[in-house]
C-alpha positions as YAML, in Angstrom:
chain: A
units: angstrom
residues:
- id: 1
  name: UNK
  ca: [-18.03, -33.55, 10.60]
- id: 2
  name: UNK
  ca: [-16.85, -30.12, 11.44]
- id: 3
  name: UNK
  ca: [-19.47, -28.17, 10.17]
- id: 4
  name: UNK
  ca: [-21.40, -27.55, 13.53]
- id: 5
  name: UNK
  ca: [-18.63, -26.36, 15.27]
- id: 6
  name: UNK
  ca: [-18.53, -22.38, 15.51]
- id: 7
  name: UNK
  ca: [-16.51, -19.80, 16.56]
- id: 8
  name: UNK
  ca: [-16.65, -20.65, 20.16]
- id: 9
  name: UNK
  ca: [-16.31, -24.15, 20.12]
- id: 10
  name: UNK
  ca: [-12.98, -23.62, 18.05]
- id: 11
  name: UNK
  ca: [-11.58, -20.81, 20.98]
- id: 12
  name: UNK
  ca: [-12.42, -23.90, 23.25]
- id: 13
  name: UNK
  ca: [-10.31, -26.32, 21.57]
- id: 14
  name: UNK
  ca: [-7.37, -24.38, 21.31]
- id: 15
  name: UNK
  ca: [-7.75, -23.39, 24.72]
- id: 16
  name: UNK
  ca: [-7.71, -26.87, 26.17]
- id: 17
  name: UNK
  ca: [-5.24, -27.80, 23.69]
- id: 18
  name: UNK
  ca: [-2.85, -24.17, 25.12]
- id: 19
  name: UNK
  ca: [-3.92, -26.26, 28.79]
- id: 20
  name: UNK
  ca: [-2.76, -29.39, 27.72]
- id: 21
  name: UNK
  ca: [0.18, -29.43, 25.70]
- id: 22
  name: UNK
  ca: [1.58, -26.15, 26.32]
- id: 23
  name: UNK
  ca: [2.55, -22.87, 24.14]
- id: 24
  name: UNK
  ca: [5.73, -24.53, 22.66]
- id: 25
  name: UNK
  ca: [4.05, -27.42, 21.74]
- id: 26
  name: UNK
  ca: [1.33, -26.19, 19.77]
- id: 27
  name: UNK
  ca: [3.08, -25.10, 16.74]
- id: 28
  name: UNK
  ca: [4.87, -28.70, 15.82]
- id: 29
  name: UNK
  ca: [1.26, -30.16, 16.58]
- id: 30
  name: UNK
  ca: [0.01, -27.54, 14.56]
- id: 31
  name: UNK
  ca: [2.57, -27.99, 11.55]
- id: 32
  name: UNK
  ca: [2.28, -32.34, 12.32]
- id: 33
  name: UNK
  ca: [-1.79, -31.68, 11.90]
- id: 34
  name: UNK
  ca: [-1.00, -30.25, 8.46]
- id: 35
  name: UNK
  ca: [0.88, -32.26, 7.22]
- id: 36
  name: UNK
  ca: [-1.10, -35.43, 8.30]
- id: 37
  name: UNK
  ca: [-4.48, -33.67, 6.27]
- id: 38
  name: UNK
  ca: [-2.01, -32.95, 3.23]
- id: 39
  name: UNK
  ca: [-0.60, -36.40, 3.10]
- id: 40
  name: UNK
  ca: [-4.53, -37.28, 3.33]
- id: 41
  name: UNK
  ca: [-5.81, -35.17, 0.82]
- id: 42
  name: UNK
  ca: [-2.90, -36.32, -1.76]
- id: 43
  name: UNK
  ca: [-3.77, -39.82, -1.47]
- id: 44
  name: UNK
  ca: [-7.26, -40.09, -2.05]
- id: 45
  name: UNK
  ca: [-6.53, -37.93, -5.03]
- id: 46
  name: UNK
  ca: [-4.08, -40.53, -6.19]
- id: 47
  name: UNK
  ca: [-6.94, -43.22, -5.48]
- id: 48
  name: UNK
  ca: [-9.98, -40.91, -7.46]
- id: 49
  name: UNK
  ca: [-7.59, -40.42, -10.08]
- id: 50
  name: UNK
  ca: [-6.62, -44.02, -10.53]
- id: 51
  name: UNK
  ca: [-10.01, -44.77, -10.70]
- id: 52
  name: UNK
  ca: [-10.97, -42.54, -13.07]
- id: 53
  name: UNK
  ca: [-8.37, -44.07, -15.56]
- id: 54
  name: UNK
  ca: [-9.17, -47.74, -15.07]
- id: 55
  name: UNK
  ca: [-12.90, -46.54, -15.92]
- id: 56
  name: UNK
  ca: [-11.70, -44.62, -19.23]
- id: 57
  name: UNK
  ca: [-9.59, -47.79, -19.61]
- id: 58
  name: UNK
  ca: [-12.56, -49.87, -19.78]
- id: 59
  name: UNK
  ca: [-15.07, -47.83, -21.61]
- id: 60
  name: UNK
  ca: [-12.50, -47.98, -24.72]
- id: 61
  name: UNK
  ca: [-13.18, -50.62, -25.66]
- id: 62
  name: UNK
  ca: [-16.65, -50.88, -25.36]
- id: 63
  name: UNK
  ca: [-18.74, -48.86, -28.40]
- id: 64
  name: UNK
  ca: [-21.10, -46.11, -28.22]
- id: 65
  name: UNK
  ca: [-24.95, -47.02, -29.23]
...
């Protein structure tokens, strides 16, 4: 999704965002941004790893050819 945007399409974001919300602002959206993609990220691990043990769950009990 990000991929395309370079160097100065990022200097334009911040930029408008520096317009919009102000210097003092920018560091609590900043930090709230963070910890929004952590939170993210940490879930759908939880959800890949659950996954991946209901599969092994499965498979033992099936038998290898």
């Amino acid at each position: 999704m990000f991929n395309n945007i370079g160097v100065s399409g990022l200097i334009l974001i911040l930029a408008i965002a520096l317009i919009v919300f102000g210097p003092s602002k920018l560091p609590q959206l900043g930090r709230a941004f963070g910890d929004t993609l952590r939170e993210f990220r940490n879930s759908t691990r939880n959800i890949m790893d659950e996954g991946e043990r209901e599969q092994l769950i499965e498979n033992e009990g099936k038998k290898p050819f």
